[in-house]
C-alpha positions in Angstrom: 82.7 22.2 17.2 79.7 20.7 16.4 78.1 20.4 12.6 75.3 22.3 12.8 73.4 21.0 9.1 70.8 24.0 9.1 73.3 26.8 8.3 74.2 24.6 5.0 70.5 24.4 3.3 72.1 27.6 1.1 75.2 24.9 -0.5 72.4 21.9 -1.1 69.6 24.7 -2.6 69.3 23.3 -6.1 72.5 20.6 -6.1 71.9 18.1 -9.0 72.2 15.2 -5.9 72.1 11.4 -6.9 71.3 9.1 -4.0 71.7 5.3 -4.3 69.6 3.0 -2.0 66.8 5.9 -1.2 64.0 3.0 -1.0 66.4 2.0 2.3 66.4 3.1 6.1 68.8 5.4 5.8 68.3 6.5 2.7 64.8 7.1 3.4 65.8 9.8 5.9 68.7 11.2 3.7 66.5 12.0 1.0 64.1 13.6 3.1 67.0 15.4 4.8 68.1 16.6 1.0 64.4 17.8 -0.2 63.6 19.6 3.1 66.9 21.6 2.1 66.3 22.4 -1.4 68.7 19.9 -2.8 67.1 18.4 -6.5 67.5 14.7 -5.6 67.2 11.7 -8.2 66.8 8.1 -6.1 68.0 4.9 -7.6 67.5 1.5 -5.3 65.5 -1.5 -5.7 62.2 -1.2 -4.3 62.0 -1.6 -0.7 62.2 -4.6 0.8 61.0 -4.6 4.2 57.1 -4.1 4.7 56.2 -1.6 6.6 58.6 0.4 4.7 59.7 4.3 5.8 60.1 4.7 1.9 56.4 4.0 1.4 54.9 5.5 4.8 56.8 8.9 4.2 56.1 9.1 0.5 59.4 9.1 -0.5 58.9 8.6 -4.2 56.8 12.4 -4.3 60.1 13.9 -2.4 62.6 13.1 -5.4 62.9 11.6 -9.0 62.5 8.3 -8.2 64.1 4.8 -10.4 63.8 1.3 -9.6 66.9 0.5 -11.1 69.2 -2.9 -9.8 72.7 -1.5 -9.3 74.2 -5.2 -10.2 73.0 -4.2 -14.1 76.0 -1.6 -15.3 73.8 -0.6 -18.4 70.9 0.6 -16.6 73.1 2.3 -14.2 75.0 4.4 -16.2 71.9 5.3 -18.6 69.9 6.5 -15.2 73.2 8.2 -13.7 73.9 9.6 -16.6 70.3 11.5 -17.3 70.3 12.6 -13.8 73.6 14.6 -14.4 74.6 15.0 -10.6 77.2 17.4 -8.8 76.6 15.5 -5.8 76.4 11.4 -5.6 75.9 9.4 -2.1 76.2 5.6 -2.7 74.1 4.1 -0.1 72.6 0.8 -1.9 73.5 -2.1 -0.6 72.8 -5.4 1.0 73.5 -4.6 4.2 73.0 -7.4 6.4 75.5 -9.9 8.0 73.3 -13.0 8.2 71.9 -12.6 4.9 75.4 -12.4 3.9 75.6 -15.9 4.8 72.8 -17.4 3.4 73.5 -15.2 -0.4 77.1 -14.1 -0.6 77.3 -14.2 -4.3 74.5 -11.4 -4.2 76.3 -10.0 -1.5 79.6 -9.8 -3.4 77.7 -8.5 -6.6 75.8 -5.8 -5.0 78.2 -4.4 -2.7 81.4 -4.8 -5.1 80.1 -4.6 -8.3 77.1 -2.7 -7.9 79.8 0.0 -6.5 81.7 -0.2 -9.7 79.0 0.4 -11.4 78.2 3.9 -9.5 82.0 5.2 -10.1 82.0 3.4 -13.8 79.3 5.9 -14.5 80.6 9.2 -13.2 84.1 8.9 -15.7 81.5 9.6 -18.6 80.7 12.7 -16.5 81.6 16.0 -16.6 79.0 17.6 -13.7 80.2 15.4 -10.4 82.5 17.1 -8.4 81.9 15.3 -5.3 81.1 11.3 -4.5 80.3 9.9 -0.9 80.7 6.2 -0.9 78.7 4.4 2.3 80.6 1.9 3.5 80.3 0.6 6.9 82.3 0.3 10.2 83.3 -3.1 9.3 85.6 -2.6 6.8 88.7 -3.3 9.3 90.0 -6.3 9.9 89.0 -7.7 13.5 91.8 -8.2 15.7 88.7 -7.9 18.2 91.7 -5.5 20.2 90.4 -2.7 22.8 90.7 0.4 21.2 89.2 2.1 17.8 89.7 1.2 14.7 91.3 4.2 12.7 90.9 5.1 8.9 94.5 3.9 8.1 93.9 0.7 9.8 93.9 -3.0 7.8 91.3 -3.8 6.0 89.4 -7.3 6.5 86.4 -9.2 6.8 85.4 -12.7 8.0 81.8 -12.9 6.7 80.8 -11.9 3.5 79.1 -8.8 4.2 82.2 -7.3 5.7 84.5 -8.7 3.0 82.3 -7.3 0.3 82.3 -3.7 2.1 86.5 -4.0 2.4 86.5 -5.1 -1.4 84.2 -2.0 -2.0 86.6 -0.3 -0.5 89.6 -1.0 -2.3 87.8 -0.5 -5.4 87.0 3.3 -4.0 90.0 3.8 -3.7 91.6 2.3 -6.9 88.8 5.0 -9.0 89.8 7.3 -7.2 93.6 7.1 -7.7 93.5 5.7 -11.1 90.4 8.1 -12.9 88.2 10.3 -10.5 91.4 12.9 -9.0 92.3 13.8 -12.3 88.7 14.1 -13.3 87.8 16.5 -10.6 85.8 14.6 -8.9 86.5 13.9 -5.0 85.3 10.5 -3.8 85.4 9.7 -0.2 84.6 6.7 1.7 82.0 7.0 4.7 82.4 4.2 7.5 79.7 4.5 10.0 78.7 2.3 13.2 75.2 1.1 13.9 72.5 3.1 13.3 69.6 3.1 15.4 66.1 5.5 14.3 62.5 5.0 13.4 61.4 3.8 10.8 63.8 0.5 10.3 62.0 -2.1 9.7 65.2 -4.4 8.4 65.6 -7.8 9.6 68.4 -9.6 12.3 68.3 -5.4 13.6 68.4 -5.0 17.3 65.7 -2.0 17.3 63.7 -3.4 15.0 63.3 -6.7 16.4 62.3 -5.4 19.9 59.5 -3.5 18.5 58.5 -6.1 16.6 58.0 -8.4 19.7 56.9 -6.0 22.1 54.4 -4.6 19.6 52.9 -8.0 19.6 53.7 -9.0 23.2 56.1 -11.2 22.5 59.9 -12.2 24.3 62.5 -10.4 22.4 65.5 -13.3 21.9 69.1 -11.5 22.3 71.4 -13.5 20.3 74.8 -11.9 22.2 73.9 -9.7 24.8 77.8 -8.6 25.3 78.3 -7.6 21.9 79.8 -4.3 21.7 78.9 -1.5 18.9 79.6 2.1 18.2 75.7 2.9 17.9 74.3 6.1 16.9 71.2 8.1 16.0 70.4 8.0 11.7 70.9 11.5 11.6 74.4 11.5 12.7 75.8 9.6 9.9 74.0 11.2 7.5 74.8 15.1 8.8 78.3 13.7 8.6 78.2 12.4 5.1 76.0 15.9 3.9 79.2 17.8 6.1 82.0 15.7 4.3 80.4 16.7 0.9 80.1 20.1 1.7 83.9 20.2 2.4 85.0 17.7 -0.2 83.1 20.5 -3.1 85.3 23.4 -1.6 88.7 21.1 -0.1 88.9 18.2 -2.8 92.1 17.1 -1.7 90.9 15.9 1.4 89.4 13.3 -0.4 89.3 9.7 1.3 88.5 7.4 3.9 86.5 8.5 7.3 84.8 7.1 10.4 81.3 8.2 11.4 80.3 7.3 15.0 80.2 8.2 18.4 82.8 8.9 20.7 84.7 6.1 21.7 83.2 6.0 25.4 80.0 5.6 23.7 80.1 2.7 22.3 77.8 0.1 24.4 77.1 -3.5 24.4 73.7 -5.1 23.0 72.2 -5.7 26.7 72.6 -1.9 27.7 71.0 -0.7 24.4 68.1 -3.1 25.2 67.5 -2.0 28.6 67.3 1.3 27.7 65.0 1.0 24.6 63.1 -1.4 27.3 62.5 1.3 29.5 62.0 4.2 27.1 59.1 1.7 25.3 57.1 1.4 28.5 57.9 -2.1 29.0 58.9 -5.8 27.0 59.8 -8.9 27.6 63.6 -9.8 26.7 65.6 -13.6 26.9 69.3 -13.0 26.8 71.4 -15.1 25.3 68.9 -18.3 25.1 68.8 -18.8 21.5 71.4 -20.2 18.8 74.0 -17.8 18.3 74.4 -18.5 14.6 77.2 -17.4 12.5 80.5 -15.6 13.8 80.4 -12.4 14.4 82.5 -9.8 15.7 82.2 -9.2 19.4 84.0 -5.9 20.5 84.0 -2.9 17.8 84.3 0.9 17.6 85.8 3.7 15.7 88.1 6.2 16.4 86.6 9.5 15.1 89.0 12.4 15.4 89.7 12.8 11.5 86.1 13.6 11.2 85.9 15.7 14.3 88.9 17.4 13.1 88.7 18.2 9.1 84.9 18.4 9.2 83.6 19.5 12.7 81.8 16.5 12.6 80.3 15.6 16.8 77.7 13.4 17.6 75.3 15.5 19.2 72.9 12.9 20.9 74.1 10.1 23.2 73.0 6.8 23.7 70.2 6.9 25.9 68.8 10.2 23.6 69.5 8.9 20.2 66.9 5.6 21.8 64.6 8.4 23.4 64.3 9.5 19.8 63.6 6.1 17.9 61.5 4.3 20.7 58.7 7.1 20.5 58.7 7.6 17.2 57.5 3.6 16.3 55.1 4.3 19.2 53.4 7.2 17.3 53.7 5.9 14.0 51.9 2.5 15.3 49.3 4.9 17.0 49.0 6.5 13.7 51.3 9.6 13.6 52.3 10.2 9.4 55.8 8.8 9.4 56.9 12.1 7.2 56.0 14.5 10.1 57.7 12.4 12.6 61.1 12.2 11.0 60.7 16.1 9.8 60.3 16.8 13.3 63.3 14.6 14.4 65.4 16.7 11.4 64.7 20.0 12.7 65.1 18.8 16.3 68.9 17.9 15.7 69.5 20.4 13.3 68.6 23.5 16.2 71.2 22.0 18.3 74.6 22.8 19.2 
């Protein structure tokens, strides 16, 4: 079974929704996702901080009720969360990348840790959540760098900072959710998702990104680690899996908990294979494997085991590999040709939801 996200714009048709991190790639999309279906959605994030930004070229701001608010400052947080009153809350602010985890891990450690605490803080003065989707990431585990998926009830880890913030933020889910949020009413799960590929990411140290970046400008794309394997996927399959978990979690609170977002295990590919086939569905680019410094460690084989989400929400990716890149390739070559970003990604939405 496939989640088919159109036949749900009815439940999302005037939710009170609070989305963290909406001046963000993802949550870019997500809110767009969320308006085009009716849902009343108040944004909180730092302003965006990659230029272009799909938060500026879509509009974003005109889309939802929109705060520049730093989730690291508890007082503004819970003064903002509190006026938006929201049934619905998906906690998507973060810093999200690994090398910058390096360089800043005490801002890594605040946002990711504390800035979560100050999202769940906030909803124990509440009476109107019933349902809270914490983003995570695939990360979370601890690497054993094994060959097979990591599952929901593996260990949790991390060797660089991003990854040990995320398993931290974790813990901390699931210690509000034990301790205040159950007996509250409110169902928090945790969403762990693989790499996410889709116009309009402008983020640095990002595989997609950094090849359109080059080849818009004719220059070599550098791989870092060509062999790398990741469970990548399409924007939009996260997200319809996070918009189907809250949708069950509202009418089945007590499944309530961690789950893996991604694609099916066979799916997962390594860096060089994505690149050839964003290469080719480009129209051409120049690419160096492996001749650069491979800076900090990273982990080299990863991907998730998706059956609990397949089985208690009905949650399938629907595009593979080669057409999630047929889908994100095109859509930086419009927008650079001068397509509205908006229409592109509207487009994309009601492309993926008339499947299955």
């Amino acid at each position: 079974m496939s989640h088919k996200a159109k036949s749900n714009s009815e439940f999302w048709q005037g939710k009170r929704v609070l989305l963290t991190g909406h001046t963000g790639f993802k949550g870019s999309w997500l809110a767009l996702w969320l308006h085009k279906m009716g849902a009343e959605v108040t944004g909180i994030s730092l302003p965006p901080n990659t230029e272009p930004s799909l938060f500026k070229l879509a509009a974003i701001d005109t889309l939802c009720d929109s705060h520049f608010t730093d989730i690291r400052d508890h007082e503004s947080m819970a003064m903002r969360i509190k006026q938006s009153r929201p049934e619905i809350v998906f906690h998507l602010a973060a810093q999200p990348l690994v090398r910058a985890s390096y360089r800043d891990p005490v801002d890594t450690y605040s946002t990711n840790v504390m800035g979560t605490v100050h999202v769940l803080e906030a909803l124990r003065e509440l009476d109107c959540a019933r349902v809270a989707v914490m983003v995570t990431t695939d990360k979370v585990y601890r690497n054993n760098e094994w060959p097979w998926p990591y599952r929901e009830d593996d260990a949790l880890g991390g060797h660089d900072p991003y990854s040990a913030s995320k398993a931290a933020s974790e813990m901390v889910i699931s210690s509000y959710r034990d301790a205040f949020l159950k007996q509250q009413g409110v169902a928090v799960a945790s969403a762990r998702a693989g790499n996410v590929i889709g116009g309009g990411d402008w983020s640095e140290d990002r595989l997609i990104p950094d090849a359109v970046r080059a080849w818009e400008t004719g220059r070599v794309l550098d791989i870092r680690r060509p062999d790398a394997v990741r469970p990548w996927q399409h924007v939009l399959e996260p997200l319809a899996g996070y918009l189907a978990l809250a949708e069950k979690l509202w009418a089945q609170p007590e499944l309530a908990g961690a789950f893996n977002f991604g694609p099916s295990t066979g799916e997962a590919a390594t860096v060089k294979e994505v690149v050839e086939i964003a290469r080719k569905t480009f129209g051409g680019g120049d690419v160096r494997y492996g001749a650069c410094e491979a800076g900090p460690h990273e982990t080299g084989w990863l991907a998730l085991e998706v059956a609990k989400s397949r089985q208690l929400l009905g949650v399938e990716s629907q595009w593979s590999l080669s057409e999630s890149i047929e889908h994100t390739m095109p859509w930086y070559r419009s927008q650079n040709e001068g397509a509205e970003a908006r229409a592109l990604c509207e487009a994309q939405i009601s492309a993926y939801e008339n499947m299955a």
